[in-house]
TORTIVEX-408186 format. One record per residue: residue number from 0; residue in one letter; x, y negated, z negated of N, C-alpha, C in turn. Coordinates in Angstrom, 1 decimal. Layout:
<rec nr="NUM" rest="a" n_east="X" n_north="Y" n_up="Z" ca_east="X" ca_north="Y" ca_up="Z" c_east="X" c_north="Y" c_up="Z"/>
...
***
This chain:
<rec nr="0" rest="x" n_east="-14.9" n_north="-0.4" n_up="1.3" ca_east="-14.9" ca_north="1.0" ca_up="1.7" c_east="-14.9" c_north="1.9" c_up="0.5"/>
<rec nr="1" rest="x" n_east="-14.0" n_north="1.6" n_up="-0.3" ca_east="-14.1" ca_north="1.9" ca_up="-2.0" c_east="-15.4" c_north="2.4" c_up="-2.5"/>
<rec nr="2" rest="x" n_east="-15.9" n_north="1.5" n_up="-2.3" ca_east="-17.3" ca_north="1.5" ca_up="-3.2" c_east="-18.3" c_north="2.4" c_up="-2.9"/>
<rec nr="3" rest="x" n_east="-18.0" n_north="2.6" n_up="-1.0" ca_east="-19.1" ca_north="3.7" ca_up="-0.5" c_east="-18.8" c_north="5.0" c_up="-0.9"/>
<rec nr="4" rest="x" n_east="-17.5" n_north="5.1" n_up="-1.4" ca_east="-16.6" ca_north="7.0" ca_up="-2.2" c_east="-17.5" c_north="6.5" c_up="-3.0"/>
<rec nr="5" rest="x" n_east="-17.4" n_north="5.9" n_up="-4.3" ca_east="-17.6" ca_north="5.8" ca_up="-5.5" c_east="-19.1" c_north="5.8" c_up="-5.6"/>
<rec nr="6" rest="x" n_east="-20.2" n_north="5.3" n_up="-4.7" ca_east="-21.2" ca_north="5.6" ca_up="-4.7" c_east="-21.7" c_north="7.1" c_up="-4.4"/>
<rec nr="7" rest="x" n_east="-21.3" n_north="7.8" n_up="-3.1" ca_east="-21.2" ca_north="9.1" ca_up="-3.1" c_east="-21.0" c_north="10.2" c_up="-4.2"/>
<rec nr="8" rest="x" n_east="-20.3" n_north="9.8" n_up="-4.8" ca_east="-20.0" ca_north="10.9" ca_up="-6.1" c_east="-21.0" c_north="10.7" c_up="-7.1"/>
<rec nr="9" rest="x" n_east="-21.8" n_north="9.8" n_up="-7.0" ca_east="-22.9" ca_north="9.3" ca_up="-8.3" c_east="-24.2" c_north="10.2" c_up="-7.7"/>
<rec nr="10" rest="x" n_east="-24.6" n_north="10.1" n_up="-6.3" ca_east="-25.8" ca_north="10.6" ca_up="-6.2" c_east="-25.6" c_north="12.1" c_up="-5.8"/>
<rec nr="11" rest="x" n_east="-27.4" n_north="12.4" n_up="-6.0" ca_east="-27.1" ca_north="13.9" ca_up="-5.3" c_east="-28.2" c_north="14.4" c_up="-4.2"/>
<rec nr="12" rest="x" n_east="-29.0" n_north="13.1" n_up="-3.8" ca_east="-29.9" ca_north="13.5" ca_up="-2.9" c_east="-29.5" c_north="13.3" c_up="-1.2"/>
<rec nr="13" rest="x" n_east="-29.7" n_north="14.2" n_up="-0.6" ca_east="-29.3" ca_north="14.6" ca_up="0.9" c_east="-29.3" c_north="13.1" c_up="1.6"/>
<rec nr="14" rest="x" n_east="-30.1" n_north="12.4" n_up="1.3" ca_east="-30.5" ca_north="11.3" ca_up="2.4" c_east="-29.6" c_north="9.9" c_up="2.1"/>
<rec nr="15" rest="x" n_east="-29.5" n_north="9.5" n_up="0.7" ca_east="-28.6" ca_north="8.8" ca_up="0.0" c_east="-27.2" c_north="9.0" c_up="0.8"/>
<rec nr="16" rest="x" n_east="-26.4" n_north="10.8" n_up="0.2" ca_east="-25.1" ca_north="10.5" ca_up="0.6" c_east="-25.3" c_north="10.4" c_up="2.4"/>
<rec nr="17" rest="x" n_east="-26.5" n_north="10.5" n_up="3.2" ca_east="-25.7" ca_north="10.4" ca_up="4.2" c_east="-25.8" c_north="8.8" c_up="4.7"/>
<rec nr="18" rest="x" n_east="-26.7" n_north="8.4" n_up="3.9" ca_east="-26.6" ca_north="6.4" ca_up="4.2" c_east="-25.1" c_north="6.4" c_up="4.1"/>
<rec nr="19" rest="x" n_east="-24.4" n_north="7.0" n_up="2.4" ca_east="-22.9" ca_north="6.7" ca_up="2.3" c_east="-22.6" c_north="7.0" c_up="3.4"/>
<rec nr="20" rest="x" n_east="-22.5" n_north="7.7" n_up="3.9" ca_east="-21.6" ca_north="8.4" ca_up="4.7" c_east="-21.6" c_north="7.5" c_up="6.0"/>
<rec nr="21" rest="x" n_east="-22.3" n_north="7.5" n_up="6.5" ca_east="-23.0" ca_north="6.3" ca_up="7.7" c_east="-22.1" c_north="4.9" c_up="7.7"/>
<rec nr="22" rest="x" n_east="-23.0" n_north="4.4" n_up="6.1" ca_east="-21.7" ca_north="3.1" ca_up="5.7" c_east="-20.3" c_north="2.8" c_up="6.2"/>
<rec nr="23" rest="x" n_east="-19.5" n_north="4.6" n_up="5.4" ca_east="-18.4" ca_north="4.9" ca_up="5.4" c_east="-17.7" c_north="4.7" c_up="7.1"/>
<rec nr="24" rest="x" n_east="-17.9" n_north="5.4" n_up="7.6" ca_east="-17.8" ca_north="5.4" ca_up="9.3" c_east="-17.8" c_north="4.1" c_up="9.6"/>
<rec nr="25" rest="x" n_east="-19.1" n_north="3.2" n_up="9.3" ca_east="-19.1" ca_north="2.1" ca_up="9.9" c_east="-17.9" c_north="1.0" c_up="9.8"/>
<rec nr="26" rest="x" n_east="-17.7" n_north="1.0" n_up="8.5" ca_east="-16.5" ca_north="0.2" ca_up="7.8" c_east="-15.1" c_north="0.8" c_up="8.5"/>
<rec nr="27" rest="x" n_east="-15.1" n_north="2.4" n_up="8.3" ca_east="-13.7" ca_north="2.7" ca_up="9.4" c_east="-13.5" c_north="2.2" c_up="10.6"/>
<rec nr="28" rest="x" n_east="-14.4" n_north="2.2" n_up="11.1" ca_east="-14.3" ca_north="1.7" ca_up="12.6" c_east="-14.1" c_north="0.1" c_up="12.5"/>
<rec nr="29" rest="x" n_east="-14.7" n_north="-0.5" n_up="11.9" ca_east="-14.4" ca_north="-1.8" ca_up="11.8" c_east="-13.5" c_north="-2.0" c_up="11.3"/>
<rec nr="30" rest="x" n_east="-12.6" n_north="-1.9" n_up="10.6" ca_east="-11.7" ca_north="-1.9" ca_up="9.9" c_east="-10.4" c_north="-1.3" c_up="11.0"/>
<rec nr="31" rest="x" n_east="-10.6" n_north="-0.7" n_up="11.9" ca_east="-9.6" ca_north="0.2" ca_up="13.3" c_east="-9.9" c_north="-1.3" c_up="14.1"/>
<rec nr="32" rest="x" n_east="-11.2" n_north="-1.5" n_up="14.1" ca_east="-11.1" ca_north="-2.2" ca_up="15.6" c_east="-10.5" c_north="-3.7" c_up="15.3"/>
<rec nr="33" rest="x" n_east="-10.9" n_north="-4.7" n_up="14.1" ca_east="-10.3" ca_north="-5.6" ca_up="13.8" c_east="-9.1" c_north="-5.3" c_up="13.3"/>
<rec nr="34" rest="x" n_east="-8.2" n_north="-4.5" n_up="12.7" ca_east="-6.7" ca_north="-4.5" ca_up="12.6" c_east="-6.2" c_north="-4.2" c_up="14.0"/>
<rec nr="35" rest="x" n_east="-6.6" n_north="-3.8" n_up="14.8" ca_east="-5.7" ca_north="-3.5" ca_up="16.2" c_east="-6.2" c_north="-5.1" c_up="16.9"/>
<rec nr="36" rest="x" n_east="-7.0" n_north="-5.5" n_up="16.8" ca_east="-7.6" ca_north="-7.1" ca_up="17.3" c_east="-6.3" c_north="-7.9" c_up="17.1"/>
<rec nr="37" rest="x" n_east="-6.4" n_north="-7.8" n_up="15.8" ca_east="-5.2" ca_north="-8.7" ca_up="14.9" c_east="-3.7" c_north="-8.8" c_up="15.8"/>
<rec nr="38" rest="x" n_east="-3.2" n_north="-7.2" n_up="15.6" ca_east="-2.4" ca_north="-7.0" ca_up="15.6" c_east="-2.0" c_north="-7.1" c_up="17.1"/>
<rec nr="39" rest="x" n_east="-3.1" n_north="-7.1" n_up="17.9" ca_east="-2.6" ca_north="-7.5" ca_up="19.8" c_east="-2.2" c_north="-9.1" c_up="19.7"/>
<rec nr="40" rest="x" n_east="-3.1" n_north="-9.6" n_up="18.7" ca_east="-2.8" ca_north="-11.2" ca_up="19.2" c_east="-1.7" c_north="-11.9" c_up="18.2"/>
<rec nr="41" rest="x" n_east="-1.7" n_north="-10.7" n_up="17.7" ca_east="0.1" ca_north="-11.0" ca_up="16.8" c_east="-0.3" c_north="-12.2" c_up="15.6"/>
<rec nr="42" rest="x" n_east="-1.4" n_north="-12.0" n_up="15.1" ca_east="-2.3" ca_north="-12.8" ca_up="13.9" c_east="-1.7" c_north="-12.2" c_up="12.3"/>
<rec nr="43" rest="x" n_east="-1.4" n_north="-10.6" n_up="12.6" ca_east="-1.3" ca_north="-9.9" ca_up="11.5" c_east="0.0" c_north="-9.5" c_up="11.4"/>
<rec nr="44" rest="x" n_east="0.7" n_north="-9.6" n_up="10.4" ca_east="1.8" ca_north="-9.6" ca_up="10.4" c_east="2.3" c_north="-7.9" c_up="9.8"/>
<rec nr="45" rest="x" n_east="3.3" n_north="-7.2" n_up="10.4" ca_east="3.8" ca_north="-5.9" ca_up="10.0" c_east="4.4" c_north="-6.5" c_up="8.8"/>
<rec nr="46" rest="x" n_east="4.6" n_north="-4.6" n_up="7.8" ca_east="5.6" ca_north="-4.6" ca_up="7.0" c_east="7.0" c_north="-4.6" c_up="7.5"/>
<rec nr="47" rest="x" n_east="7.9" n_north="-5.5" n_up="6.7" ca_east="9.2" ca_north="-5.4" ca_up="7.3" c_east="9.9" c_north="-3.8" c_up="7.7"/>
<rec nr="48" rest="x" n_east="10.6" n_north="-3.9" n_up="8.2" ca_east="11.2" ca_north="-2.3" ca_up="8.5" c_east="12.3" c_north="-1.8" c_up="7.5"/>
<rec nr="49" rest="x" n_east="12.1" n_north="-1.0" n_up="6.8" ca_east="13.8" ca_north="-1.0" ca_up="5.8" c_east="14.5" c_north="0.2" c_up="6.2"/>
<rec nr="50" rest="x" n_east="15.2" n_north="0.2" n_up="6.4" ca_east="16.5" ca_north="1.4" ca_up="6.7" c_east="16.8" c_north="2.0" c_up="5.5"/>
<rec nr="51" rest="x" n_east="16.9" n_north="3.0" n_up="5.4" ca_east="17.3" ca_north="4.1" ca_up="4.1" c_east="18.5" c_north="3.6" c_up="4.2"/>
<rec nr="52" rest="x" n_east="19.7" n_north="3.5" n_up="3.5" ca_east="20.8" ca_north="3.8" ca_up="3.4" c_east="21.5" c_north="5.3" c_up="3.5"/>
<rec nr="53" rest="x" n_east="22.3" n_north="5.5" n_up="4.1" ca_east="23.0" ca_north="6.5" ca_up="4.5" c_east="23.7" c_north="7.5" c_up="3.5"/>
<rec nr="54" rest="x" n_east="24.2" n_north="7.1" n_up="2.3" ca_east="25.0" ca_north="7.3" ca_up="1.2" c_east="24.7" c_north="6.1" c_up="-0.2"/>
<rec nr="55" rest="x" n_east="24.7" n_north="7.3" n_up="-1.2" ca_east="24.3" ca_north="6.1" ca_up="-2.5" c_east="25.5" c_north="6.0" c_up="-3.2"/>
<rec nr="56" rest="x" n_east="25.4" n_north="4.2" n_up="-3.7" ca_east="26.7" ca_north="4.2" ca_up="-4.7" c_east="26.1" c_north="4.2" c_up="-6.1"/>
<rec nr="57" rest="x" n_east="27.5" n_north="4.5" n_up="-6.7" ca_east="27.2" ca_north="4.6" ca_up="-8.4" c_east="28.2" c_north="3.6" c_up="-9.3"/>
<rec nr="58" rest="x" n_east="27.5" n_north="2.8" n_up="-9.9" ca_east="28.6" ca_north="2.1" ca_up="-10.8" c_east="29.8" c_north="3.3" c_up="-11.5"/>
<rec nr="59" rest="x" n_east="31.2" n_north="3.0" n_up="-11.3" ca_east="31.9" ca_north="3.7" ca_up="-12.0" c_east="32.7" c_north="2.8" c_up="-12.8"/>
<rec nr="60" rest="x" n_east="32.5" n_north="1.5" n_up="-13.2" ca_east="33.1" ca_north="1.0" ca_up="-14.3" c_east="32.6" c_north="1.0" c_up="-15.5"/>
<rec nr="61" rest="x" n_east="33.2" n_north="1.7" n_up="-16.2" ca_east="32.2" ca_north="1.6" ca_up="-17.6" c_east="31.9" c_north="0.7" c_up="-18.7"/>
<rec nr="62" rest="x" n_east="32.4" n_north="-0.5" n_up="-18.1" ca_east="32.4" ca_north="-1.7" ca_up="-18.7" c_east="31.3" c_north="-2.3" c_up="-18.0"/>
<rec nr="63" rest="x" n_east="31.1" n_north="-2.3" n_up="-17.3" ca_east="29.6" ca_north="-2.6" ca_up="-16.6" c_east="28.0" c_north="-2.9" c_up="-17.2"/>
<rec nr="64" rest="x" n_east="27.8" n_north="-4.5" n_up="-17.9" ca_east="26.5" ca_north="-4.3" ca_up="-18.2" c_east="25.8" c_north="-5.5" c_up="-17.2"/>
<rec nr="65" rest="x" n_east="26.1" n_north="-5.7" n_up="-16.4" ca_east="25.0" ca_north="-6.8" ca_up="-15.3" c_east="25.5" c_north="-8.2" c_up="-16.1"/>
<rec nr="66" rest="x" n_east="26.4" n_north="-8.6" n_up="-16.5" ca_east="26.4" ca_north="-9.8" ca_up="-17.3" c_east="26.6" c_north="-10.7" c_up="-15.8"/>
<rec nr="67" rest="x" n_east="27.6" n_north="-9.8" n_up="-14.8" ca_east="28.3" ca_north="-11.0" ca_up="-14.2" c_east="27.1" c_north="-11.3" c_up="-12.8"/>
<rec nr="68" rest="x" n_east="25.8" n_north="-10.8" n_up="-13.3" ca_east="24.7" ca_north="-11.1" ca_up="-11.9" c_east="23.3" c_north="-12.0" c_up="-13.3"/>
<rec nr="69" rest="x" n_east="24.2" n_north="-12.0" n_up="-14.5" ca_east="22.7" ca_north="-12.4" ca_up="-15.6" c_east="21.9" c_north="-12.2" c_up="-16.1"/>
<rec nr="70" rest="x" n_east="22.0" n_north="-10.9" n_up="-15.9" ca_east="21.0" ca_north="-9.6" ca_up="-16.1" c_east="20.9" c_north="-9.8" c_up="-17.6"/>
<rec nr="71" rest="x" n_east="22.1" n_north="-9.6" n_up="-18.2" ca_east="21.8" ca_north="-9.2" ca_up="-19.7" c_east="22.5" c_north="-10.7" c_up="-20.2"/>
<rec nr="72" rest="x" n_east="22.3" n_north="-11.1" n_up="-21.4" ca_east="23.4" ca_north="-12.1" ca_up="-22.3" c_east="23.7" c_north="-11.6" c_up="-23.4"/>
<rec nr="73" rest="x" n_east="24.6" n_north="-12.2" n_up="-23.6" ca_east="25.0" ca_north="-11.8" ca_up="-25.2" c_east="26.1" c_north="-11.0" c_up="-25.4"/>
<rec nr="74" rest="x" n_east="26.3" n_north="-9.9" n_up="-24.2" ca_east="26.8" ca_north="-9.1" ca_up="-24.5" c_east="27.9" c_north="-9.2" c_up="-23.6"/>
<rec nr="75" rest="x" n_east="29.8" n_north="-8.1" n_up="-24.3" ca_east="30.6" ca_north="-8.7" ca_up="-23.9" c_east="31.2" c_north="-7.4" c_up="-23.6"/>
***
């Protein structure tokens, strides 16, 4: 689908961009009709759902450098 933008922007004759354009459409629709295909017969799998958190925390020890998860070494 990429490629039919990126071709569009190179030419400048009437008949060319509307082949893109044509292309473009075609591949949308295909692209609509096989993901909803997928996703009836449960082939395609969703992104997980994530929940915002409600409130953010902040480290307030100031001795805190991630040693005790192994983030950093060395240090004490």
């Amino acid at each position: 689908m990429g490629l039919y933008t990126l071709g569009m922007n190179m030419t400048y004759k009437k008949r060319v961009m509307s082949i893109y354009e044509g292309l473009t459409t075609v591949t949308q629709k295909i692209y609509k009709l096989s993901t909803t295909y997928l996703l009836e017969r449960g082939i395609l799998a969703l992104p997980p759902k994530v929940t915002m958190p409600k409130k953010t925390e902040f480290i307030k020890d100031k001795k805190y450098n991630g040693k005790s998860y192994g983030i950093i070494k060395g240090r004490d």
